[in-house]
C-alpha positions as CSV (number, residue, x, y, z in Angstrom):
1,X,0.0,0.0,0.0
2,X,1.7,3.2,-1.0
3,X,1.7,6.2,1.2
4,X,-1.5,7.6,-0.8
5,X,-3.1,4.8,-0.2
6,X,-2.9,4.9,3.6
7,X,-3.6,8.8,3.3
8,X,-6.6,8.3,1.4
9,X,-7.9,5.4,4.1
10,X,-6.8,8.0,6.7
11,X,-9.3,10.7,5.4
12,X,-11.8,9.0,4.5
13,X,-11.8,7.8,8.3
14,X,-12.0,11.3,9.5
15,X,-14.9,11.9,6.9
16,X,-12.9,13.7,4.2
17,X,-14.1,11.7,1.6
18,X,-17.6,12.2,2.4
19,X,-17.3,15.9,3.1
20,X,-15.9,16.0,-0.5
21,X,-18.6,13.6,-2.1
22,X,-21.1,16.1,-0.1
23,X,-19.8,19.2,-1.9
24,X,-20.2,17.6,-5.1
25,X,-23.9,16.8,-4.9
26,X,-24.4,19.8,-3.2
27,X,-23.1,21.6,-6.4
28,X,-25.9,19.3,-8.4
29,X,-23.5,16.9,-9.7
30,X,-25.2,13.8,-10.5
31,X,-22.8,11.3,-8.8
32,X,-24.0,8.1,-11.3
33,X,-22.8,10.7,-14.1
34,X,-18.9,10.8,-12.3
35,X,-18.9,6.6,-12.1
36,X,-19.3,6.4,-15.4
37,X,-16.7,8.8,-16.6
38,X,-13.0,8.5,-16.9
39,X,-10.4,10.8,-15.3
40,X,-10.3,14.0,-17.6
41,X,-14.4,14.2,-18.0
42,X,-15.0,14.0,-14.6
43,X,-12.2,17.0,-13.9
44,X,-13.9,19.0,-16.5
45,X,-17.3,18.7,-14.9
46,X,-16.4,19.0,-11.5
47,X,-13.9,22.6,-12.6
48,X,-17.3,23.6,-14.8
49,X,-19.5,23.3,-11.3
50,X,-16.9,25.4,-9.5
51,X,-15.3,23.0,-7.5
52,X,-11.6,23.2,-6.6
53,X,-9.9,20.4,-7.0
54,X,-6.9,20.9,-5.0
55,X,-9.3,19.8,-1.8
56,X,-8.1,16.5,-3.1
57,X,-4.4,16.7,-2.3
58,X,-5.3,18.2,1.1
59,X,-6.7,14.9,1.6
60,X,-4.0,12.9,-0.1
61,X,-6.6,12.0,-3.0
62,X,-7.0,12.0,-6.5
63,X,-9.4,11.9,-8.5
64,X,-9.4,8.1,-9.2
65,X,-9.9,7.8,-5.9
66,X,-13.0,10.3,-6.2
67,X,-14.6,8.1,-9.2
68,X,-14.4,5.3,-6.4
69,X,-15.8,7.0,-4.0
70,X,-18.7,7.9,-6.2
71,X,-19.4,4.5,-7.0
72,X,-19.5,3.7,-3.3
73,X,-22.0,5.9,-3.1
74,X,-24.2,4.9,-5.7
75,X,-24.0,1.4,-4.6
């Protein structure tokens, strides 16, 4: 598991993953839509809607990691 990894399992322990998946519906993003889309698409919607994405490195995140939380979500 690289370092990442453990900060990723780290922040989504303290809730940062969900505060981030919270902003995104919040900003009417339809979080089926991000599942379905690769990396770039789902940068482009989410910088259309406003949201900054350097959140994610604040929580050791990318956006991979974002698409997988959004299909947690959905499940």
């Amino acid at each position: 598991m690289g370092l990442g990894d453990m900060l990723g399992k780290a922040a989504g322990a303290l809730g940062g993953t969900d505060e981030i998946m919270s902003k995104i519906t919040e900003s009417g993003v339809d979080l089926s839509a991000l599942a379905g889309m690769d990396v770039d698409g789902v940068t482009g919607m989410l910088e259309e809607k406003g949201i900054d994405l350097s959140i994610l490195d604040k929580f050791g995140l990318s956006v991979e990691d974002l698409i997988e939380k959004a299909k947690e979500f959905i499940a």
